[in-house]
C-alpha positions as CSV (number, residue, x, y, z in Angstrom):
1,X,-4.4,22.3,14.1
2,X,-3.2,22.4,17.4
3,X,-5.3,23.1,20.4
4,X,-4.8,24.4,23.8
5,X,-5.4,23.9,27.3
6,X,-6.1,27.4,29.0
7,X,-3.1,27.0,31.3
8,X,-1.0,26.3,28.2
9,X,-3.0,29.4,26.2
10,X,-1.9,31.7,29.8
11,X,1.9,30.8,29.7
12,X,2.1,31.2,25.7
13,X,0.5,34.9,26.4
14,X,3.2,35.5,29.4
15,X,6.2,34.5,26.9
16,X,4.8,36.5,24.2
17,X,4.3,39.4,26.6
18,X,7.7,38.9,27.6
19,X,9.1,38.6,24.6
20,X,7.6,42.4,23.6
21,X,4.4,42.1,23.1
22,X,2.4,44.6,25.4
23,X,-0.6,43.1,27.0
24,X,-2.9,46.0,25.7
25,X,-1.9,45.6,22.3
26,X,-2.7,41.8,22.5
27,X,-6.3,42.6,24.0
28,X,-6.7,46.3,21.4
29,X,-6.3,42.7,18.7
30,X,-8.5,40.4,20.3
31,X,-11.1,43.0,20.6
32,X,-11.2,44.3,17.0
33,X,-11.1,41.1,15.5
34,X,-14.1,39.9,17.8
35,X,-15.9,43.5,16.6
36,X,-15.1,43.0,13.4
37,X,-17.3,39.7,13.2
38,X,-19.7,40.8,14.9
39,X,-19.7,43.4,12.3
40,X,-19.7,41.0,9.9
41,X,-22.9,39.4,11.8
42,X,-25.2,41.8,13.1
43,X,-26.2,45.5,11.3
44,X,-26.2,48.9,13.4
45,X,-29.6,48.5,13.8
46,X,-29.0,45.7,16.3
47,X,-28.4,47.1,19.8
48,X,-25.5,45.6,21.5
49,X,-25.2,44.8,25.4
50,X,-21.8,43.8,26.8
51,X,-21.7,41.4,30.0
52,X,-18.2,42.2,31.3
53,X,-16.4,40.9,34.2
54,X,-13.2,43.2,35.9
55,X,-10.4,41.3,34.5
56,X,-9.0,40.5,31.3
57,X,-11.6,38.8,29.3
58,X,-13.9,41.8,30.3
59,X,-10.8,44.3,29.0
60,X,-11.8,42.6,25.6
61,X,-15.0,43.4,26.1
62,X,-14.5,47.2,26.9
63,X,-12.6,47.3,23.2
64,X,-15.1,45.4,21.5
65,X,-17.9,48.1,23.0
66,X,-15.1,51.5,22.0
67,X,-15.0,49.5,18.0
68,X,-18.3,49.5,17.6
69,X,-19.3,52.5,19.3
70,X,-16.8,54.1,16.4
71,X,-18.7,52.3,13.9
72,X,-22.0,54.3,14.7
73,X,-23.3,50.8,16.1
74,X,-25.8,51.5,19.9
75,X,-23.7,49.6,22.5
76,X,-23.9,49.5,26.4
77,X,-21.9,47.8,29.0
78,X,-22.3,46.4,32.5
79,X,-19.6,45.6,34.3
80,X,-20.7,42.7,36.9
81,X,-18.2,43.7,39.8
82,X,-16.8,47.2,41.5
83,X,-15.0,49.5,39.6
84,X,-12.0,49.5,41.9
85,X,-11.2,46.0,41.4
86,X,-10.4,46.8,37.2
87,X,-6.7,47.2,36.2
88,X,-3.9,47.1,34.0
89,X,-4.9,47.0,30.5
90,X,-9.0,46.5,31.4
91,X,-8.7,49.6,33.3
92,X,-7.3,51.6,30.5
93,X,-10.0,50.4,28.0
94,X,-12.8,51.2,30.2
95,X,-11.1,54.7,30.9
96,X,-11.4,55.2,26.7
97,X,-15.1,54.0,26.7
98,X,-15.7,56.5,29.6
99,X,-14.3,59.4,27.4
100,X,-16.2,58.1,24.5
101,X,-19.8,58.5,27.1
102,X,-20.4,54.8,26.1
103,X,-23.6,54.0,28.8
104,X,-21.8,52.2,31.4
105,X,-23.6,50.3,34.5
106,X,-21.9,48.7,37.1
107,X,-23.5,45.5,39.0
108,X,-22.8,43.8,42.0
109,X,-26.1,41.9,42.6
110,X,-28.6,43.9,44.1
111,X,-31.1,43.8,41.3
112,X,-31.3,41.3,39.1
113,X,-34.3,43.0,37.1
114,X,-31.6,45.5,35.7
115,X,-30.3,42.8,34.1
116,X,-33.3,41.3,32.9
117,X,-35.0,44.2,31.5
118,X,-31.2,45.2,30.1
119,X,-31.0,42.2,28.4
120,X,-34.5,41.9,26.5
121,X,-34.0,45.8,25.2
122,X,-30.9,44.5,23.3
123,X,-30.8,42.0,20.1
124,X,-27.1,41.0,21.2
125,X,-25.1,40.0,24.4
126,X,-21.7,40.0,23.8
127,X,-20.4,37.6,27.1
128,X,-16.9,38.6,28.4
129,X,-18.0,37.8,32.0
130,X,-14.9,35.1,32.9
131,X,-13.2,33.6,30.1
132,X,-10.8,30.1,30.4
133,X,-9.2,31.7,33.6
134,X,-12.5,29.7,35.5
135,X,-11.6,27.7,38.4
136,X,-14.7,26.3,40.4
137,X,-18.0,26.5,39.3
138,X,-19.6,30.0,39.0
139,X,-20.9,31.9,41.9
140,X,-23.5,34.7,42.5
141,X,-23.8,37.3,41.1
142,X,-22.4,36.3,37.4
143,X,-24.6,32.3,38.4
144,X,-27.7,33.9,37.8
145,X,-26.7,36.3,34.9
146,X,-26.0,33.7,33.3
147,X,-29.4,32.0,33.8
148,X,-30.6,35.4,32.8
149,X,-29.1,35.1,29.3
150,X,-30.3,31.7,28.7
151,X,-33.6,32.0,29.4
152,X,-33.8,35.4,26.8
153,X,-34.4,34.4,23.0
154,X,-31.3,36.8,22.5
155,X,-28.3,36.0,20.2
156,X,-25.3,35.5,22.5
157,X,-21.5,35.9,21.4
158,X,-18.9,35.1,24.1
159,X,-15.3,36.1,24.0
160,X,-12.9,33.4,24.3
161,X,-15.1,30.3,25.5
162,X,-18.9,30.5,27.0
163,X,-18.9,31.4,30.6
164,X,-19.1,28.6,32.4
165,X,-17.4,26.1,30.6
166,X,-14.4,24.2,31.4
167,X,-11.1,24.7,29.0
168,X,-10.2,21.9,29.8
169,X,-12.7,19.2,30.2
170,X,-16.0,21.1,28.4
171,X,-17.8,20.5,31.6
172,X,-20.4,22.9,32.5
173,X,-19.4,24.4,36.0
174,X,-23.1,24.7,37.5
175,X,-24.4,26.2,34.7
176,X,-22.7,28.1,31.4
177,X,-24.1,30.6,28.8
178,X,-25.3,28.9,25.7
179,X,-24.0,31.0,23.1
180,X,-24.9,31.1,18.9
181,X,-20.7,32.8,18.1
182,X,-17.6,32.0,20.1
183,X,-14.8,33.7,19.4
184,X,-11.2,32.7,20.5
185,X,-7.9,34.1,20.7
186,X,-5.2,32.9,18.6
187,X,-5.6,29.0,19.8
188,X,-9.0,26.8,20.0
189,X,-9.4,25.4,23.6
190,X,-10.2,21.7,24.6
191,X,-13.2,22.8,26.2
192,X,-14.6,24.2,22.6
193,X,-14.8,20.4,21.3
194,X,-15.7,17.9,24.4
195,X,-19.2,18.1,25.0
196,X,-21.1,19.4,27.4
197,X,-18.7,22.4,25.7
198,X,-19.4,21.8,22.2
199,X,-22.8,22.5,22.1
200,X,-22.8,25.9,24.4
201,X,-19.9,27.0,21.8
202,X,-21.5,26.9,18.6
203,X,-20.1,28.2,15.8
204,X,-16.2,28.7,16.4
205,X,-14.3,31.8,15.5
206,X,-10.4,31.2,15.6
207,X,-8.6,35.5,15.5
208,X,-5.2,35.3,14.9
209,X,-3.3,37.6,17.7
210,X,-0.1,37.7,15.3
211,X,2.3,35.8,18.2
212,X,5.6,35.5,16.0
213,X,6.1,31.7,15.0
214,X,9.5,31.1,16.7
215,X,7.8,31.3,19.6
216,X,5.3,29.2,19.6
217,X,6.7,25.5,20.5
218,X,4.0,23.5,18.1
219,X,6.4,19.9,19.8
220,X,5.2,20.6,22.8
221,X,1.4,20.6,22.9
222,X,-0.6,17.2,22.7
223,X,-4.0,17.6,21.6
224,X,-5.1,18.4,18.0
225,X,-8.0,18.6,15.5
226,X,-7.7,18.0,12.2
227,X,-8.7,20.9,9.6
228,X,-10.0,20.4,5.7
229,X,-7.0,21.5,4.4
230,X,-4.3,19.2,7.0
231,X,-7.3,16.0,5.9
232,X,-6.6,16.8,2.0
233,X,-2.9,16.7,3.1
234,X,-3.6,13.5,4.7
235,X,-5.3,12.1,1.7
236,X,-3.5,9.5,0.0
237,X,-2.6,10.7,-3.6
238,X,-3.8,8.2,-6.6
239,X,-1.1,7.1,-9.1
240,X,-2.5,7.6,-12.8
241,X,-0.4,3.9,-13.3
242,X,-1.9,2.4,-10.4
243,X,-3.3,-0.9,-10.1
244,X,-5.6,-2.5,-7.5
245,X,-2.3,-4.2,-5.6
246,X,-1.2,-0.3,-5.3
247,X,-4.1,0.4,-3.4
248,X,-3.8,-1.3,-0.7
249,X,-5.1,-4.9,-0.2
250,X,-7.5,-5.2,3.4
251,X,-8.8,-8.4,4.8
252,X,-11.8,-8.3,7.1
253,X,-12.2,-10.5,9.3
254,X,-15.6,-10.6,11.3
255,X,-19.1,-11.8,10.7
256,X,-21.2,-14.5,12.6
257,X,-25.0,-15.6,12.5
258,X,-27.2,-12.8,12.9
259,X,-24.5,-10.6,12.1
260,X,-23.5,-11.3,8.9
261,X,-24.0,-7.8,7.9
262,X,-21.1,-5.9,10.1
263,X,-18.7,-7.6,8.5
264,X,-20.2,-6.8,5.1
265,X,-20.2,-2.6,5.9
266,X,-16.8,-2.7,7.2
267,X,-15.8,-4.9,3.6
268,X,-17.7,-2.2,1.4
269,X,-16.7,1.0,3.5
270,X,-13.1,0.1,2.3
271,X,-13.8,-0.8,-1.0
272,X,-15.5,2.8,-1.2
273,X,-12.8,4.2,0.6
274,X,-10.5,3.7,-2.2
275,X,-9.4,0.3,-1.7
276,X,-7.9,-2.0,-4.3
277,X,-8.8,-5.4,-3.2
278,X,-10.7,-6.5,-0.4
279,X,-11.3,-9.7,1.0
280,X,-13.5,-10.4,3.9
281,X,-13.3,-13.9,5.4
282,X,-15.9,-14.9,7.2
283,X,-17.3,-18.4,9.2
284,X,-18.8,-21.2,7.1
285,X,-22.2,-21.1,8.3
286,X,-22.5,-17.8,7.0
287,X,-20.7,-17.9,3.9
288,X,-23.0,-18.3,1.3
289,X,-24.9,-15.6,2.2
290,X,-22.1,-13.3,2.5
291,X,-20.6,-13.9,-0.3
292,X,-23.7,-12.7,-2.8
293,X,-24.1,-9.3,-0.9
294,X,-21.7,-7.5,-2.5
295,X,-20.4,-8.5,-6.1
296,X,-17.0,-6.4,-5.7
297,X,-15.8,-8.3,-2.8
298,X,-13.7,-11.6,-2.1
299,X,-14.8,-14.0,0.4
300,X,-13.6,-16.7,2.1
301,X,-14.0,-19.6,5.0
302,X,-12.3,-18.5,8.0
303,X,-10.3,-20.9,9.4
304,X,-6.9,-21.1,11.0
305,X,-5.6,-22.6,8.9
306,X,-7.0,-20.3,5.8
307,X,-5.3,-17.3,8.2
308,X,-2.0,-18.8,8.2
309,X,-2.4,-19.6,4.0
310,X,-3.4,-15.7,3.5
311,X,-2.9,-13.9,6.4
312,X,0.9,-12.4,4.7
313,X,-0.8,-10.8,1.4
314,X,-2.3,-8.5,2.6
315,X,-1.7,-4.7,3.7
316,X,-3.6,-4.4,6.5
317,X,-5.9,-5.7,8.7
318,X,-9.7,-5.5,9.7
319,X,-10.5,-7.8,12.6
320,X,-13.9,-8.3,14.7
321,X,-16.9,-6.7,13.2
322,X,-19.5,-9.3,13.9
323,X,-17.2,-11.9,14.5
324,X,-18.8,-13.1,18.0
325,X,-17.9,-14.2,21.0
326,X,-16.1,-17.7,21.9
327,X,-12.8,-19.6,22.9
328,X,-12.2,-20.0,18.9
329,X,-13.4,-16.2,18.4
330,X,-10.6,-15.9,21.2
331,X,-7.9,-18.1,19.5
332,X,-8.6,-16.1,16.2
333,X,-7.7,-12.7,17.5
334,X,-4.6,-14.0,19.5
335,X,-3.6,-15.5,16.6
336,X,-3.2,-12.9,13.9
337,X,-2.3,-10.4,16.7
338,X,0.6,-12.6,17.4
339,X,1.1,-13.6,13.3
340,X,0.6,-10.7,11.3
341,X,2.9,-8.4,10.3
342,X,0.7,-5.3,8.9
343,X,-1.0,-2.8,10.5
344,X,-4.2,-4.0,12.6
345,X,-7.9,-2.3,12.8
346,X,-9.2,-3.9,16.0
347,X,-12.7,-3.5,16.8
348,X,-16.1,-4.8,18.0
349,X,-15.8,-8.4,18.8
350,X,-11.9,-8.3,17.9
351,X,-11.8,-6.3,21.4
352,X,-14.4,-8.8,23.3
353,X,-12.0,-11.7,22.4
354,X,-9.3,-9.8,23.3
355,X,-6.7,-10.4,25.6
356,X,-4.9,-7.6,26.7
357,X,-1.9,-9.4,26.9
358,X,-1.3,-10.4,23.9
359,X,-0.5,-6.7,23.1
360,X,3.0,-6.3,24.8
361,X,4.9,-7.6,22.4
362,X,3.5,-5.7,19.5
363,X,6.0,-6.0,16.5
364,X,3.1,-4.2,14.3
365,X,1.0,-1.1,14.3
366,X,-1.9,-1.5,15.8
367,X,-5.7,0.8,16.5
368,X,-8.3,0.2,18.6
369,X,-11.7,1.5,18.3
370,X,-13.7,0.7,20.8
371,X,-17.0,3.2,22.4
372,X,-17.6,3.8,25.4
373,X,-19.1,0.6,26.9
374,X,-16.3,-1.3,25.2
375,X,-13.4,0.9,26.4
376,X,-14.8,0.7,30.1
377,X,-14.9,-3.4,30.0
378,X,-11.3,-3.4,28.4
379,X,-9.9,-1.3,31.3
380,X,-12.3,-2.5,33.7
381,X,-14.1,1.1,35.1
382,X,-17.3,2.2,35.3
383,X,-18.5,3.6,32.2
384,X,-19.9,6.9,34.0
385,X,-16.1,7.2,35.5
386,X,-14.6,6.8,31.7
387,X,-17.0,9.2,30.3
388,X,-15.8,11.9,33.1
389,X,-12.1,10.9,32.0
390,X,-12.2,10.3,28.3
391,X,-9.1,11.9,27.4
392,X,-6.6,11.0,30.6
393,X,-7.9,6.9,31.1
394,X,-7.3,6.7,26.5
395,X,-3.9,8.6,27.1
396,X,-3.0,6.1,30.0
397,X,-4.2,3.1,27.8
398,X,-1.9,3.9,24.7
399,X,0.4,4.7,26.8
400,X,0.6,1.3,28.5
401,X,-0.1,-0.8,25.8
402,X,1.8,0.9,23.3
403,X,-1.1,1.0,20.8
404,X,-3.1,3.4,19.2
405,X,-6.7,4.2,20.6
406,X,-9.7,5.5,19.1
407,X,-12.2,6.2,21.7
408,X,-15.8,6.6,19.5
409,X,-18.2,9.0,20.7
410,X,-19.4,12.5,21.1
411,X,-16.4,13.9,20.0
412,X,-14.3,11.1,19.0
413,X,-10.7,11.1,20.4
414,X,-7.6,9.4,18.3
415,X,-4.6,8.7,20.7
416,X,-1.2,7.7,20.3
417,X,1.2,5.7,22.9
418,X,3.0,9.0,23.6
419,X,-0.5,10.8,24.8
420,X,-0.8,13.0,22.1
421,X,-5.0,13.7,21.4
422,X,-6.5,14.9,18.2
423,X,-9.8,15.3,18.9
424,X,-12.5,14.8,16.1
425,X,-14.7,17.6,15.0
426,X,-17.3,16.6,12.0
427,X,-20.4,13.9,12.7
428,X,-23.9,14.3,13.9
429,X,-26.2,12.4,15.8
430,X,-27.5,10.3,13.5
431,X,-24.6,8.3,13.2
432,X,-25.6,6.7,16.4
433,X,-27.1,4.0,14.7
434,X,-25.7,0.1,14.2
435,X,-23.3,-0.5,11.8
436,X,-21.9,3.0,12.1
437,X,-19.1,2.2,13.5
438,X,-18.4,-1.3,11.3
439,X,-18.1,1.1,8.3
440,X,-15.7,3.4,10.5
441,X,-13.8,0.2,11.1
442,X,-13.3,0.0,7.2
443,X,-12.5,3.5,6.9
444,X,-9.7,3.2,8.5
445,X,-7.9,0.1,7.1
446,X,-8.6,1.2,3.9
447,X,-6.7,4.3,4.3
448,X,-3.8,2.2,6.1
449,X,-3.6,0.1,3.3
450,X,-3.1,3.0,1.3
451,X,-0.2,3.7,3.0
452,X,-1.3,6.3,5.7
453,X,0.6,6.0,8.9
454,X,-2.0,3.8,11.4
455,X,-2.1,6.7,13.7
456,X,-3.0,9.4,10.9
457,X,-5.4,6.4,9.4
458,X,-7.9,6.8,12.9
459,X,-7.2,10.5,12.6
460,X,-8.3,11.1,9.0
461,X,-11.0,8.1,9.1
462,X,-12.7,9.6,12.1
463,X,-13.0,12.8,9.9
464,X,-13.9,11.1,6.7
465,X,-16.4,8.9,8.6
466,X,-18.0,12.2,10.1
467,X,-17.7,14.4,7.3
468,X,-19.9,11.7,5.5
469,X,-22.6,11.3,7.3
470,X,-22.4,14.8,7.7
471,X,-23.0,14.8,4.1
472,X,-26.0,11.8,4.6
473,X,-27.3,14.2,7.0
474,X,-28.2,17.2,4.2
475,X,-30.1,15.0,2.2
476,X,-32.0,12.2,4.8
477,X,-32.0,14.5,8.3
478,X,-30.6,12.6,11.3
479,X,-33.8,10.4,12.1
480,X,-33.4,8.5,9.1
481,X,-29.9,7.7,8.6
482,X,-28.8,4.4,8.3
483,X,-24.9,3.0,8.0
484,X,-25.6,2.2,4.3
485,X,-26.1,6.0,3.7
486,X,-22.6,6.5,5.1
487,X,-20.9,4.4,2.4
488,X,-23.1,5.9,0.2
489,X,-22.0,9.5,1.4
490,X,-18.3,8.8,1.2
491,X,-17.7,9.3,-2.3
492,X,-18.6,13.4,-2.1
493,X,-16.9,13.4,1.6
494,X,-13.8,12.8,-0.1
495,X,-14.1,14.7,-3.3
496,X,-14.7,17.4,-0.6
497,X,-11.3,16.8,1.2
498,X,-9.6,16.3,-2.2
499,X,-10.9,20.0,-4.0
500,X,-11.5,21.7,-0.6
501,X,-15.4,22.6,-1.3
């Protein structure tokens, strides 16, 4: 599903404007739709305030108030700015509320106790204050409205994106409303899904404006997230004549004293994925005692030369999850980055060994999945600089290594060497626990070895990996949940994806 930047969002309106589309009947669309869930939402009986602002997101406003004035629904607006400065299509809504005798207030900051006492005599605020068209961080008078709303128990929609947040980025700018109901127009922004921006959205409303298809130039845009119905398309299909060599045969590759156990999650996460063989190779010292954790799997001594007897029969790869750190740690990954021919999961200890060179001369497909911390040692940057960059320093990684990236985190971001983003949306909190991302590691080869492109393997595993523990999270809460419970979760993660429900 594609998503937009707001500058991208403001040329797509201009061409469909310009194709024939007036703006008023783009904003007399946006409006209803947005009244028509908060119809859906809220009974007459709740009283309805309307924060507007003079230009175009406050125009959405002023035919949100007319709708549900018609529909017998007590609605008031204030208009934070002069009258004089409203136009165009805004001006001609607020005209149509004025002949309706909607209660209309205008405020330019003289009184902030108007607002206050405004806002607790209401039991909804619906925010079209600024919109995506925010450039800077707010300013008097609309700063301290919107400290105003947040401090008031009040459920708050906002039209388009919460004032206050970034399209782009999802930074707060100084401060931002907090709202329960977003509701956007015709395209989710970037903003909606980066936190700080993801929690001051909420729940997400996507209104279709009815732009005509032809004009809408879906190569063009790079960032993404991925829907239930686009993962069930993703989903590889399961022959009724299958056998396990059809699907798909992973070899992990990880494990070490004292950590015997990553490699094991990332072993049994594929198997559960769907999985026809794995085998997880792991270092003598610790063999024995991997190999009686888990009946299903196949193990092995990893040595060289045991890589360069196996290292062909298999599908896909699973390299680093516990593996350790050392000069033959470091020989290992060189050498099946430089031998292998299938598709490549690095992650953990496969990116501590790494060496960076080693990936110019890629004749394979190749993810890396690294968090935070990890990412900011492999490119050298301070974490607190990576974190304020997520999406530009990943899109200049793939780009220069010719990989693809998977940057873990709050939300987790899958990029490919020609920049383009999809941004994951399911996952909770208490996935932040060890081993969480050992069994996302085997998510993803699994599905590669299935034959899922490597790219939409990190895309779909991201989901599957959240959508799971997701799942984990309904029955155990998010203090409780363990990696285990993730495995354990994946089974009706994926029946989901597969029927939908």
């Amino acid at each position: 599903m594609i998503v937009l930047e707001p500058e991208e969002m403001q040329k797509l309106d201009q061409k469909v404007i310009n194709s024939g589309f007036s703006s008023l009947l783009l904003m007399e669309s946006a409006g209803r739709q947005t009244a028509e869930i908060i119809k859906d939402n809220y009974n007459k009986e709740n009283k309805v305030l309307i924060l507007a602002g003079t230009g175009n997101n406050g125009g959405d406003g002023f035919v949100i108030a007319r709708l549900l004035d018609i529909w017998n629904y007590h609605v008031k607006i204030i208009v934070v700015g002069r009258k004089e400065k409203i136009s165009g299509s805004p001006l001609k809504n607020i005209k149509i509320c004025e002949l309706r005798d909607i209660d209309i207030n205008y405020f330019n900051g003289d009184n902030f106790d108007v607002i206050r006492n405004e806002i607790s005599n209401h039991d909804l605020i619906v925010d079209s204050l600024l919109g995506t068209g925010l450039k800077g961080n707010l300013r008097e008078p609309i700063l301290s409205i919107v400290r105003l709303i947040n401090e008031s128990i009040i459920q708050v929609l906002s039209v388009d994106i919460p004032t206050g947040i970034d399209g782009n980025s999802g930074k707060v700018l100084k401060d931002a409303v907090k709202a329960d109901i977003t509701v956007t127009m015709a395209f989710s922004k970037v903003g909606h899904y980066l936190y700080p921006g993801r929690d001051y959205t909420n729940e997400l409303y996507i209104v279709d404006l009815g732009f005509p298809e032809k004009l809408i130039e879906k190569n063009k845009y790079k960032h993404f997230v991925l829907s239930l119905k686009e993962a069930n398309k993703l989903l590889p299909t399961r022959s009724k004549t299958g056998h396990k060599g059809s699907f798909g045969k992973v070899l992990v590759i990880g494990g070490s004293l004292g950590y015997e156990g990553a490699a094991v999650l990332t072993a049994e996460s594929a198997l559960k994925s769907g999985s026809g063989l794995v085998k997880l190779m792991v270092f003598e010292e610790i063999y024995q005692a991997v190999s009686c954790k888990k009946r299903e799997l196949i193990t092995d001594i990893l040595t060289i030369d045991n890589l360069k007897k196996s290292i062909s029969d298999f599908d896909v790869i699973a390299l680093g999850p516990g593996l350790g750190r050392g000069k033959l740690q470091e020989k290992i990954v060189s050498y099946i980055i430089k031998k292998a021919r299938c598709p490549i999961v690095i992650d953990a200890d496969g990116l501590n060994n790494l060496n960076l060179t080693d990936l110019k001369d890629l004749k394979k497909d190749v993810v890396l999945t690294p968090h935070l911390g990890e990412f900011a040692r492999l490119i050298d940057q301070p974490i607190n600089e990576v974190q304020d960059n997520r999406i530009k320093s990943s899109r200049e990684f793939a780009r220069r290594y010719n990989v693809n990236l998977l940057l873990k985190g709050a939300s987790t971001l899958v990029v490919d060497a020609n920049g383009k983003v999809t941004i994951n949306t399911t996952g909770n909190s208490g996935m932040a626990t060890a081993g969480s991302g050992d069994v996302l590691t085997g998510i993803i080869a699994s599905l590669s070895g299935q034959g899922v492109d490597i790219y939409q393997s990190g895309v779909l595993g991201a989901y599957l990996h959240g959508l799971a523990g997701d799942t984990a999270k309904i029955n155990l809460g998010e203090y409780s949940l363990l990696a285990g419970d993730i495995i354990d979760s994946l089974p009706p993660a994926i029946s989901k994806i597969q029927w939908g429900c």
